[in-house]
N, C-alpha and C positions, 0 to 999 in steps of 0.2 A: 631269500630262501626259495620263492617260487620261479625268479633266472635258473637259477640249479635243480629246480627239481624237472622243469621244463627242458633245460640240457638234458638229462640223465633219460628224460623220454624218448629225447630221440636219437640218442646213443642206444638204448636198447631195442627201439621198435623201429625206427629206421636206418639200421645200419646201409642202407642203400648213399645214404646222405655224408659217409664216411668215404672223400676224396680226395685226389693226389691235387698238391697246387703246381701250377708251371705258370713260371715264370714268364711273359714274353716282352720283349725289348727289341727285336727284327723284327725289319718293314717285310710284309707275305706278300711275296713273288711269285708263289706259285699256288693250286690250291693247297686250301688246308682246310679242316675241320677238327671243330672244338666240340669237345664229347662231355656229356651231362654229367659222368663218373670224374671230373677233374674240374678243379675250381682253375680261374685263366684269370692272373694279375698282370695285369695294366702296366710297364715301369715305361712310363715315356710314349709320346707321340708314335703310336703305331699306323703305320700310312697301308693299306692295302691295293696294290699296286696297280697299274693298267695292266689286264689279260688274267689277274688273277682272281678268285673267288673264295672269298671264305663263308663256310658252311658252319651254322652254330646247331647243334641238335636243342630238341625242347630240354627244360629242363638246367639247361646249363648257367652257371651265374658267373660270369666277369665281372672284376673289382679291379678299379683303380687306384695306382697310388699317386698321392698330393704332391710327394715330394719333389725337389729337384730346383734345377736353376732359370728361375724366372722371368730371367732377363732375355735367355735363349731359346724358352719352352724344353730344352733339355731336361727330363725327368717328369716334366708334367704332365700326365697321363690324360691319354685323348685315343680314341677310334678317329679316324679319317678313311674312307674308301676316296679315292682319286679315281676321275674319271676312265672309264674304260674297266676299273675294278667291281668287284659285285660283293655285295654281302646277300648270304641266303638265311634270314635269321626268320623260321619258324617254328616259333614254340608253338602252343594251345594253352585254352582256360585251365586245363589241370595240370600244366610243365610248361608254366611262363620260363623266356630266358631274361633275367634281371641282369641289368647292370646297375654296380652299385660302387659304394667307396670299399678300399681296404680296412675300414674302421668299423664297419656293418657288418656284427655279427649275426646273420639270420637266424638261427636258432634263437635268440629273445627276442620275443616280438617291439619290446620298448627298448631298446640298445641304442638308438639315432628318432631322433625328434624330427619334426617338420622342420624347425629350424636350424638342422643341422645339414647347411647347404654349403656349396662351395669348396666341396672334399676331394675332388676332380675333375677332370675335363665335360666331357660326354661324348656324344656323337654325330659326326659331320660326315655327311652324305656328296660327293660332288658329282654333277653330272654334265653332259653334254646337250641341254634344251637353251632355247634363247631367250634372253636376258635383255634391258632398254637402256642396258648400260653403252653409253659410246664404243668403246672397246671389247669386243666379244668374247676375251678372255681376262678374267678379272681374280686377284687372289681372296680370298675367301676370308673376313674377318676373325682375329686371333689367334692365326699363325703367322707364327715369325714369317716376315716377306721373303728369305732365305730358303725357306722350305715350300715343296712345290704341293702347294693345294689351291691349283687352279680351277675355277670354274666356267661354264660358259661354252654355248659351240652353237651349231645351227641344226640340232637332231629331237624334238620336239617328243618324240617316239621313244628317245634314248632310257634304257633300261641296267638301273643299278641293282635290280635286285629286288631282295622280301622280306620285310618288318612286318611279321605278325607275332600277338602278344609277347611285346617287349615290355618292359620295366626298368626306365632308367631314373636311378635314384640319388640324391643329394649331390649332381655335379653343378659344374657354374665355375670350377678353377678360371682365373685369369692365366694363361699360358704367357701370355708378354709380359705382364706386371701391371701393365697403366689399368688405371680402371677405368672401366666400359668394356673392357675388352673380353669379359669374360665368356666364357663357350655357353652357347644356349641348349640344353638337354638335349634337344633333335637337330640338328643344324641342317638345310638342304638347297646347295647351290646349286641352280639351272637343274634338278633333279627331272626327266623326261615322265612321260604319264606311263611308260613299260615300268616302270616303277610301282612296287605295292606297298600302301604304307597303309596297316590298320592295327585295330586293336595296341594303341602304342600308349603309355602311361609315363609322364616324366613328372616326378613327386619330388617337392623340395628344390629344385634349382636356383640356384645365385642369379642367374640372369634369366631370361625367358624361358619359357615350357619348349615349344616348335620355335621355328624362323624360317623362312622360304628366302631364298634369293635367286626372285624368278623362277623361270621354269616350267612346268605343267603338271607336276604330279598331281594323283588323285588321293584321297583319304579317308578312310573311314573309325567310326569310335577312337577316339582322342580325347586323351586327360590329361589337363595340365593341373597339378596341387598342389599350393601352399611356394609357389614359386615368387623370388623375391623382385623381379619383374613381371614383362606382360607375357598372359598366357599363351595368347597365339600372336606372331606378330608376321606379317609381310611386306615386301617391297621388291623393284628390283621389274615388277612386270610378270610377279605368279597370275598364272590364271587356271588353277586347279579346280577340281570340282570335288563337295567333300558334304560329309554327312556324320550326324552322331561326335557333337564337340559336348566337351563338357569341363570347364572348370570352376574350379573353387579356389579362394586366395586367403592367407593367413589374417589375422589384424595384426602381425607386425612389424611385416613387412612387405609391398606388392607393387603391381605396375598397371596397368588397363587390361582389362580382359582382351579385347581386341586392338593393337595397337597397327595399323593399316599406311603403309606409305605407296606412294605410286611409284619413285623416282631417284636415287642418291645424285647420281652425280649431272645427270639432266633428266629433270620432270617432263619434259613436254616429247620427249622419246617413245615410242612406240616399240613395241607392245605396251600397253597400258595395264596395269596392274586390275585386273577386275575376274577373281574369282567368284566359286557359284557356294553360299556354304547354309544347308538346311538342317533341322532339326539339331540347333545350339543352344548348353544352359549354364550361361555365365553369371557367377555367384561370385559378388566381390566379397569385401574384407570385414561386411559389416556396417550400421549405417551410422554408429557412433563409433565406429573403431577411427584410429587414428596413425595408420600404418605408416613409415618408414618409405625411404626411394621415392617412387612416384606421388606416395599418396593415395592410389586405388581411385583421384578424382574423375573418370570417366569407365564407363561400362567400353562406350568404344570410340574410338577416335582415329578420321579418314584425316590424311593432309598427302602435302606433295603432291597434289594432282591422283589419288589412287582413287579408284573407284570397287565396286564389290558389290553383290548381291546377297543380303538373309534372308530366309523364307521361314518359318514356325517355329521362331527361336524366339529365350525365354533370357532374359536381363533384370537381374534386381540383388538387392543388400548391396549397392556401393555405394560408397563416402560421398560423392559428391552428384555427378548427374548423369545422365544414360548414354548421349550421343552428341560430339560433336562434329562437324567437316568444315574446314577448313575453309577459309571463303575472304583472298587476298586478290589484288591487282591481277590481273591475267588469269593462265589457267590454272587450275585448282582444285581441289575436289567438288567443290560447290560447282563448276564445269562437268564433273563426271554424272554427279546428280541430274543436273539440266538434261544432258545429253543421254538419258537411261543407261549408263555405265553403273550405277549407285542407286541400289535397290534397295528399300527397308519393308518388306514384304509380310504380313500376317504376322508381328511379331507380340509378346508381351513383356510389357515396361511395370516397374514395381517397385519399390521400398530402394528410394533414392534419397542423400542426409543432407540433398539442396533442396528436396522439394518434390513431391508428385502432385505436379501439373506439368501440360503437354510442353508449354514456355518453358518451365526451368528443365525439365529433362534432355530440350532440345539446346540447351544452353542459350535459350534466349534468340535465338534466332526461328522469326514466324515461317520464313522458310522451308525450313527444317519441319516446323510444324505440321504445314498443308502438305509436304509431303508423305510423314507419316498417317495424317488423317486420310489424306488419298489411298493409301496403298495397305487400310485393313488393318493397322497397329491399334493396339488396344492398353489402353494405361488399367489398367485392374490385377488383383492378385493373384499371380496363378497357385498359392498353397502348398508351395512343398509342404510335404509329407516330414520334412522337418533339415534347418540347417545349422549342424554344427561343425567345430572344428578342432573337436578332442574324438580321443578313441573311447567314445561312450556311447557307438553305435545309433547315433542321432543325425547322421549328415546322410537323408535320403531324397535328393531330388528330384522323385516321380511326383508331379503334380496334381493336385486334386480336385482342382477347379475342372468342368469341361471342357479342354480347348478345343479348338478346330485348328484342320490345316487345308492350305490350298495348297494345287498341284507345278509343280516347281518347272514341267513342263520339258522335262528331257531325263533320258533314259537310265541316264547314270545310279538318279535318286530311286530308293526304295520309297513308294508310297506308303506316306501315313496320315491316322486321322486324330493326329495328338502335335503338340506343339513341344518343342524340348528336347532334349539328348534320350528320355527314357520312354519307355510306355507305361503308361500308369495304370496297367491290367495285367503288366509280366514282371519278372524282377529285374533286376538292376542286370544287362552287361557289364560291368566292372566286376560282378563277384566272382572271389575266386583266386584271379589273375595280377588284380593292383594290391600294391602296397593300403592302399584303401580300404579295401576287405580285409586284406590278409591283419592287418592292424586294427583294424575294431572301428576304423569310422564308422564305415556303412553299415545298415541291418543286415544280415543272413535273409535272404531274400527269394531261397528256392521255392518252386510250386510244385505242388502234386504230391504231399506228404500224406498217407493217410493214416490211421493209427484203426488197430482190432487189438479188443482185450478179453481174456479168457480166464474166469474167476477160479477157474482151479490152482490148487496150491499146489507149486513144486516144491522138491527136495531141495532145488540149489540155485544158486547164481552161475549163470550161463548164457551165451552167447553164440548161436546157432552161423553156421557156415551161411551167406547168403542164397536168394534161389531167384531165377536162376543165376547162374553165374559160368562163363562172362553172362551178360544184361547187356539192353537197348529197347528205350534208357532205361525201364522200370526193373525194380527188384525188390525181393521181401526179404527183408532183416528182422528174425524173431530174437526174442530175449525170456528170460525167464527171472522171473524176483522172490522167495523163498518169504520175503518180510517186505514190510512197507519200509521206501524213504527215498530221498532225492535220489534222481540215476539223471544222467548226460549221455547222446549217445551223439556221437558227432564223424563226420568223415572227412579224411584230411589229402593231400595229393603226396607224391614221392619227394618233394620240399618240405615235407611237415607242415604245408600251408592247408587251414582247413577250410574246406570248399562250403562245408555245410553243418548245422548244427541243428537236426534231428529232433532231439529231446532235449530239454533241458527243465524238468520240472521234478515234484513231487510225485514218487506212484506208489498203489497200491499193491499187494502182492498178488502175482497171477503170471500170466501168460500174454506176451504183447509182441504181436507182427506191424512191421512200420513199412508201406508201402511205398518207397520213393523212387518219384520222377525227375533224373537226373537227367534231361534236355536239352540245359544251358552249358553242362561239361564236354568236352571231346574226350577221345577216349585214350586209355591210360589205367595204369595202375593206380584203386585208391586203396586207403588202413582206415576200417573204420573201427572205432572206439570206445568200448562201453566201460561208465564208472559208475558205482556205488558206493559211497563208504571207502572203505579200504579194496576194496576189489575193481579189479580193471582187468578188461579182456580188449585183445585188438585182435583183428584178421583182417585178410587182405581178400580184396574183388577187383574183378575186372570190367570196365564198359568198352564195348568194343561196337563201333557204329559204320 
């Protein structure tokens, strides 16, 4: 009853959300742009060609579909840009562009589960930066070797384009059949650092959240959730520079938060895999959880010679223990370590189901240990503010402890004096944007609400035009209540996704102005929405910045 009544909502109050679907099956040769008034289905490997661009407007949602023949990737729906091609996908926090399956109906919020992964492809990024692979052009894993998605070149600079606020949702299809080979939500061979890739959410995927192969792109705010492998993984000789990671992983099925290789086809090749990655808060599966695939046994794990740097990052609730590297005959990661390629910088270690002490986190290796006591790692609780992994608005991890941070010492990073993906004095970047908010994990988490109330009694239920309007950011929403009782007053984007929820209590009768500081939205059209009882008013405002 309440899927249909929530359908019936936003058939009447956002007919905006009422759009053509098209089909697409042709690889884009030339530009094109996909417009937020039309839904864009997926039928089959869509390759975006050299010299072309496609342009997604905010707002816009692609679905793919599963079906098709397996053996060939024919019918198996995937995004590819190939080198030389560009994707320009900028949405914002109030008109993310989602990519999601053909089976996710967004209008109910509970229609697809975290566990409902492996509906589609996702999407692969290929670029022209250098790679430590022998051969400088190399095909791209889980496309048929038939089809041309090659990666790899000597242009370090080279620029595919702009991923901001994306939402790519329960892909992971295996496009060949074999398993392993399934597509990891973000996929990015030899991607150049012209490249923008932030604010990106891949929620639910069959195989990893990101993957780099090589390359140099840079990254910022990154969410990997409830992915049935590892969250972020690289190899290949990335050497990106990246800030604001953040995942969380199911208990029942997942992979390592950070899964780190230097090398596939020769380890001792150069460029050496050794990215720069600060303010991270990897949240495994649980510490008596007992997850599927990997197990979720390591927070993070270097092998193959890969080195990498974390600076005020936050690691706890995994199955087994924090950190291992890798440490065999020749070179190795335990090499990258030695040689300051492998940094564990200011980090905090926590609620691990082998053990917290520095020995079993470090899996045993004293090594491992003096390094982290060297370099400022602290084994103590940093306190999230709370983690769960149902939509019961309990999964917030701003932590409460004081942390500190040191300074990471090159330009790229935004300075900060907190440890973790969030600031534990603002709210959450995620809200809003990810399927996280929009689905109830995280708290509604805006600041600068204020509430005035005025004991005069009106004649009626009513909901007053905002002021100003448009706004930036601030704006007053009054309302009037004739009689006491519960009222909700909540404001939602041109997705029917609601960004914020205002009121939600029991009032009195009277006269009430609600002050909000809407700083963390871009700007766009919102509906905001007041209920009583049987009465419901909505109107629409604008924040224009």
């Amino acid at each position: 009853m309440m899927k249909r009544f929530f359908s019936f909502f936003l058939l009447a109050f956002f007919p905006i959300l009422l759009s053509a679907q098209v089909i697409v099956t042709d690889d884009i040769s030339s530009d094109v742009t996909w417009t937020a008034n039309n839904e864009y289905i997926l039928n089959g490997l869509v390759f975006v060609n050299n010299g072309a661009t496609l342009s997604i407007e905010p707002g816009t949602v692609i679905k793919g579909r599963s079906q098709g023949n397996i053996t060939t990737g024919e019918g198996a729906s995937a995004l590819v840009v190939r080198r030389g091609g560009k994707i320009m996908a900028e949405g914002t926090a109030a008109n993310p562009i989602i990519f999601t399956s053909e089976f996710d109906d967004l209008s109910i919020p509970d229609d697809l589960t975290n566990a409902d992964r492996g509906l589609w492809g996702g999407i692969i990024i290929l670029g022209r930066a250098t790679t430590n692979q022998p051969t400088t052009e190399n095909q791209i894993e889980g496309i048929p070797s038939e089809l041309d998605a090659k990666y790899g070149g000597n242009d370090d600079d080279d620029n595919s384009g702009v991923l901001r606020y994306v939402s790519i949702r329960h892909g992971g299809f295996s496009i060949s059949g074999v398993p392993g080979d399934e597509i990891n939500g973000l996929t990015m061979g030899a991607v150049g650092r012209g490249t923008t890739i932030e604010y990106i959410e891949v929620y639910a995927n069959f195989d990893d959240g990101f993957e780099w192969f090589g390359g140099t792109v840079n990254t910022r705010y990154l969410v990997a959730a409830f992915c049935a492998d590892d969250s972020f993984d690289y190899d290949q000789g990335w050497r990106g520079k990246n800030q604001f990671w953040f995942s969380v992983q199911g208990s029942d099925e997942a992979g390592r938060g950070g899964e780190h290789d230097g090398g596939d086809d020769c380890e001792t090749c150069e460029p050496y895999a050794i990215p720069m990655i600060a303010n991270a808060t990897y949240i495994g599966s649980g510490v008596g959880a007992t997850p599927a695939g990997d197990g979720n046994d390591r927070a993070i794990y270097f092998r193959d010679n890969a080195g990498g740097k974390y600076y005020n990052s936050i690691f706890t609730d995994f199955v087994g223990v924090g950190l291992k590297v890798e440490d065999i005959t020749g070179e190795d990661s335990r090499s990258r370590l030695e040689n300051g390629d492998l940094v564990m910088s200011n980090n905090y270690w926590w609620g691990f189901g082998a053990g917290n002490d520095w020995l079993t986190i470090a899996s045993g290796d004293q090594w491992v240990v003096d390094h982290l006591a060297a370099n400022n790692n602290h084994l103590v609780d940093p306190q999230l503010r709370g983690i769960s992994r149902t939509t019961d608005k309990g999964l917030d991890p701003r932590p409460q402890l004081a942390t500190t941070a040191v300074n990471v010492g090159d330009q790229f990073f935004v300075p900060t004096n907190y440890a973790g993906a969030f600031d534990p004095n603002n709210g959450l970047w995620t809200e809003g944007w990810t399927a996280l908010s929009v689905l109830g994990y995280t708290p509604q988490t805006v600041v600068g609400i204020e509430e005035k109330y005025d004991s005069e009694i009106p004649v009626s239920f009513d909901l007053s035009q905002n002021y100003p309007n448009p706004f930036n950011p601030s704006t007053k929403i009054q309302f009037t209540m004739p009689e006491a009782g519960n009222v909700k007053l909540t404001v939602y984007n041109v997705l029917g996704q609601k960004v914020a929820e205002l009121i939600n209590d029991f009032k009195s009768a009277g006269i009430y102005t609600i002050n909000w500081n809407a700083e963390n939205l871009s700007s766009g059209m919102y509906i905001y929405k007041l209920e009583s009882g049987a009465n419901i008013i909505t109107k629409k405002m604008t924040l224009l910045k």
